[in-house]
C-alpha positions in Angstrom: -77.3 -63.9 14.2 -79.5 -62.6 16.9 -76.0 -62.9 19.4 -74.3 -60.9 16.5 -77.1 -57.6 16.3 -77.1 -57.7 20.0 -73.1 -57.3 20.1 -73.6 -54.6 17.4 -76.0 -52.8 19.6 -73.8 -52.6 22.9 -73.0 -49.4 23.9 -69.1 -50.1 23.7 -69.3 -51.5 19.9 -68.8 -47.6 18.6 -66.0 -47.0 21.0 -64.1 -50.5 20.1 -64.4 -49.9 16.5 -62.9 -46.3 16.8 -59.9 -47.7 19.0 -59.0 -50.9 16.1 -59.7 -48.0 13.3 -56.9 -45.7 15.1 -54.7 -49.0 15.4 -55.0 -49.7 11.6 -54.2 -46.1 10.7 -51.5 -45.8 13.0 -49.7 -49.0 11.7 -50.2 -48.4 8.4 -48.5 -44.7 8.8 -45.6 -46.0 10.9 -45.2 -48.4 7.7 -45.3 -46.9 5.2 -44.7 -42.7 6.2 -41.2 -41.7 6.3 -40.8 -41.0 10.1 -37.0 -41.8 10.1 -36.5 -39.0 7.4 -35.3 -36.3 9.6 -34.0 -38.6 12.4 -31.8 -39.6 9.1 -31.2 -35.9 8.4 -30.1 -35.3 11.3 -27.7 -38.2 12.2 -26.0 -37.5 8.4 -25.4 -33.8 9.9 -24.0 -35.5 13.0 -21.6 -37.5 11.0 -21.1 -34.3 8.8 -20.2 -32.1 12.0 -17.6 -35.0 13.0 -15.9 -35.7 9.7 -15.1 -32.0 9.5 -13.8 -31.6 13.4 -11.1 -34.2 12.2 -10.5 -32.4 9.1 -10.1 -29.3 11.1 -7.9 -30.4 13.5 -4.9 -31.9 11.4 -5.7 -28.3 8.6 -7.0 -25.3 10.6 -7.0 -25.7 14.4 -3.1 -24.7 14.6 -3.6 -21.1 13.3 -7.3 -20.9 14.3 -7.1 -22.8 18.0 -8.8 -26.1 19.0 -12.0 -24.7 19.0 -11.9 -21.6 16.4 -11.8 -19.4 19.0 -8.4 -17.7 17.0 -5.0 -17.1 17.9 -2.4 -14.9 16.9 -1.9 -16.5 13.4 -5.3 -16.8 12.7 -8.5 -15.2 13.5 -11.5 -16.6 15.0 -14.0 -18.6 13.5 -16.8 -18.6 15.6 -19.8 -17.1 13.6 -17.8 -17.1 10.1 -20.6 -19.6 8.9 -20.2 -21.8 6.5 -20.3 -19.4 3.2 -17.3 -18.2 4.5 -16.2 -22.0 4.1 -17.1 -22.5 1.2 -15.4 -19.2 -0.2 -12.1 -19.7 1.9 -11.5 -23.0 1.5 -13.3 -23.5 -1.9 -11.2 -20.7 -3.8 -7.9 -22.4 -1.8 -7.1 -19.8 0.0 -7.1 -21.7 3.3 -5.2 -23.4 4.3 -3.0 -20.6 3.9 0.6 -21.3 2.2 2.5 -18.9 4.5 2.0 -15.7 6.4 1.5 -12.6 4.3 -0.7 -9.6 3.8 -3.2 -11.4 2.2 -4.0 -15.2 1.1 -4.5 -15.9 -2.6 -6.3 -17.8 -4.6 -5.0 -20.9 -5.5 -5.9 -24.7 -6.2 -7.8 -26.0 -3.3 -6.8 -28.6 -1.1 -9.9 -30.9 -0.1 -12.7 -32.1 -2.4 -15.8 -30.1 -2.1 -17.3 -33.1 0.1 -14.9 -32.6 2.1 -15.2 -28.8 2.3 -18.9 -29.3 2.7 -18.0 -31.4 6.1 -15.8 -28.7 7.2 -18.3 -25.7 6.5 -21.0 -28.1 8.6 -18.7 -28.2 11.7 -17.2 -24.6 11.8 -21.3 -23.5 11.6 -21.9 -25.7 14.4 -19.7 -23.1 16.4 -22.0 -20.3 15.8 -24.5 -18.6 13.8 -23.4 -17.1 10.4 -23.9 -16.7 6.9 -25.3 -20.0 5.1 -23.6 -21.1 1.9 -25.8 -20.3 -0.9 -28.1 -22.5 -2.7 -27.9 -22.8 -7.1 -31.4 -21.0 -6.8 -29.7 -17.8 -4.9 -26.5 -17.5 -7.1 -28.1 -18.3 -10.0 -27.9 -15.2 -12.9 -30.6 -16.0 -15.2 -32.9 -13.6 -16.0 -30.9 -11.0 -13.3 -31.0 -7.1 -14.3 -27.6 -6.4 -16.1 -28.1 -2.8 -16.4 -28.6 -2.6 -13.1 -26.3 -4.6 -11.8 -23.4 -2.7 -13.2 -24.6 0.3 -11.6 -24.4 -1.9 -8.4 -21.1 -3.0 -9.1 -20.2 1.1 -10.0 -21.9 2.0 -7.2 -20.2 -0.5 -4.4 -17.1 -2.6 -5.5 -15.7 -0.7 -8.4 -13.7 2.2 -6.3 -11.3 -1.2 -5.2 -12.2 -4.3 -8.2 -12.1 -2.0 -11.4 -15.5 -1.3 -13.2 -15.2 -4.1 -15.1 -13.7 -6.6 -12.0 -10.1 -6.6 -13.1 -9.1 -5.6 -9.9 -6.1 -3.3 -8.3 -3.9 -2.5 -5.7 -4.5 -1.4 -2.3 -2.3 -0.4 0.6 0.0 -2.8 2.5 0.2 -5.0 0.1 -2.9 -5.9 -0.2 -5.0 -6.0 -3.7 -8.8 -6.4 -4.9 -8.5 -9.7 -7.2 -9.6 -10.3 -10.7 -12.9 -11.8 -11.0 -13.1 -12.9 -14.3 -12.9 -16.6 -13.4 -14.9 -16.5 -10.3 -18.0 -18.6 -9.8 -21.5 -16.9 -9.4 -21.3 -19.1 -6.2 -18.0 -17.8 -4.7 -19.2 -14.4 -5.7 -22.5 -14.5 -4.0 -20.2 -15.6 -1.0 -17.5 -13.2 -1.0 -20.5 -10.5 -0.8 -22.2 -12.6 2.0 -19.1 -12.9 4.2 -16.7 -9.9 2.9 -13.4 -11.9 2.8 -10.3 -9.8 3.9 -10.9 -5.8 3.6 -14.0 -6.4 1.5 -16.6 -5.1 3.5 -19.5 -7.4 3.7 -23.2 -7.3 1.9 -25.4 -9.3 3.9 -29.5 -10.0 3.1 -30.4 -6.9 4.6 -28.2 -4.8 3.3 -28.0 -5.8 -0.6 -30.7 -8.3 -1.3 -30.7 -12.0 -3.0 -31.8 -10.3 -6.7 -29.1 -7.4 -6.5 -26.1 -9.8 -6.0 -27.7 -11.6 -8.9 -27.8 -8.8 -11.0 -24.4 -7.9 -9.9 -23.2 -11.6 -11.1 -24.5 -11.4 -14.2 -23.4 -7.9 -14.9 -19.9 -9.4 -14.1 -20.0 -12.3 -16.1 -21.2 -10.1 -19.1 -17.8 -7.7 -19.4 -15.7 -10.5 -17.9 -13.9 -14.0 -18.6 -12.9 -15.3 -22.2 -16.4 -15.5 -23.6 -17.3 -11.8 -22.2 -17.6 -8.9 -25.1 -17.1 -5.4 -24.8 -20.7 -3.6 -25.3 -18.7 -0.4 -25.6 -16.1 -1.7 -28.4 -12.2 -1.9 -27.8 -12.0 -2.0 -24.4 -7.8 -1.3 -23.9 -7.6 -3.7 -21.4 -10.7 -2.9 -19.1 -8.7 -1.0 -16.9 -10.7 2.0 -17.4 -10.4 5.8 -17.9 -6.5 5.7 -17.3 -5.5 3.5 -20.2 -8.6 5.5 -22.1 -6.6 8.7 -21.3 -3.2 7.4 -22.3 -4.7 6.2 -24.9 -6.4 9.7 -26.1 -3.6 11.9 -25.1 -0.6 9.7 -26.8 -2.3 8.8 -30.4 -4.8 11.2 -30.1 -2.4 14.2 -29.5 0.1 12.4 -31.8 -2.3 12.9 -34.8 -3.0 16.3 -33.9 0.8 17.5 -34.1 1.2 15.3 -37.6 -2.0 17.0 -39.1 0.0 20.5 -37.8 3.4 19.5 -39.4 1.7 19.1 -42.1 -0.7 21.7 -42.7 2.6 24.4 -41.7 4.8 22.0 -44.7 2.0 22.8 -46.7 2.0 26.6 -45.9 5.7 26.9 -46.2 5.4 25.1 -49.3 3.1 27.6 -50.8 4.7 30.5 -49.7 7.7 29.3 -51.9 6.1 28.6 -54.9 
């Protein structure tokens, strides 16, 4: 005992018992924390990033070069990010079917695991827009009123005030959105696909493109209804007009042709 309390009252004792308490809690955090977390992150991104190189090369690299630097069939790629992806490819329009003024929408090609892959290896060539998360697209509890006065304000002069779209010059045309996704939407304003201009973070924030979303899918798709009654197709006040002038003038010579039978009728008698 007396060897023990003399051990205890070395100078060194503090010191050793500081270095075997860092040992313990070392070991026990290299156990048990999750170091290899992002190491794991980031080799699944590496894997990611390859898996969608490949994909690229036998689907995109002979109209958008080796590298997505562009070529005359397609243009570069190099800061699209991956929203642009996601939208493109997601919504089928690439790979493009032929050549033409612009690329509809169509069924899409790859899964969206494999889309995902592709997205991570195109942003890998430069900064860009990041695909959305649910939490950014999502509509719930948005601002309809004002969101249609967004959508009036900024996308109605090409899509229709109601998204039904319309034509534009050389061939080109604004598309329907009725069956979009809040997702692809929220895209299509990040990245500005074909003449759309584009809407970034700065410009329109994160809770105006969701009040523009859910102002969209309020007067559109099968489940939408009209707030303002029939609405003649949606197309807005040139089917109104046609509509006003034909029955509405219509009715108005009837009530005259009658009202001057009448008169002639009494003039008779």
């Amino acid at each position: 005992m007396k060897k023990l309390s003399a051990r205890r009252r070395h100078p060194l004792a503090a010191l050793v018992v500081l270095l075997l308490a860092l040992a313990v809690t070392g070991g026990l955090y290299a156990a048990f924390a999750p170091a290899d977390k992002a190491q794991a992150e980031d080799t699944a991104q590496s894997l990611a990033i390859e898996e969608g190189k490949k994909l690229y090369a036998v689907g995109c690299g002979s109209c958008h070069g080796t590298g997505g630097q562009g070529t005359s069939d397609g243009p570069i790629l190099v800061g699209v990010g991956s929203a642009a992806v996601d939208f493109q490819v997601g919504t089928g329009r690439m790979p493009a079917q032929q050549p033409g003024a612009q690329a509809p929408k169509k069924p899409k090609v790859y899964t969206q695991a494999e889309i995902d892959q592709l997205a991570a290896y195109i942003a890998s060539l430069g900064a860009g827009p990041i695909a959305p998360t649910e939490e950014q697209y999502d509509p719930k509890g948005a601002n309809i009123a004002k969101g249609g006065d967004l959508f009036r304000t900024n996308c109605a002069q090409c899509h229709n005030f109601t998204g039904k779209g319309g034509a534009l010059t050389g061939g080109k045309y604004a598309p329907e959105l009725d069956d979009v996704t809040p997702k692809h939407i929220y895209e299509a304003m990040q990245t500005g696909p074909q003449n759309m201009p584009s809407y970034p973070d700065g410009i329109m924030p994160e809770q105006d493109k969701r009040d523009i979303i859910a102002y969209l899918q309020t007067v559109g798709g099968e489940k939408a209804e009209s707030p303002g009654g029939f609405e003649l197709g949606g197309l807005g006040p040139v089917s109104e007009g046609l509509f006003g002038w034909v029955f509405g003038l219509g009715v108005m010579i009837a009530a005259a042709c009658w009202v001057a039978a009448r008169t002639a009728k009494a003039k008779k008698s």
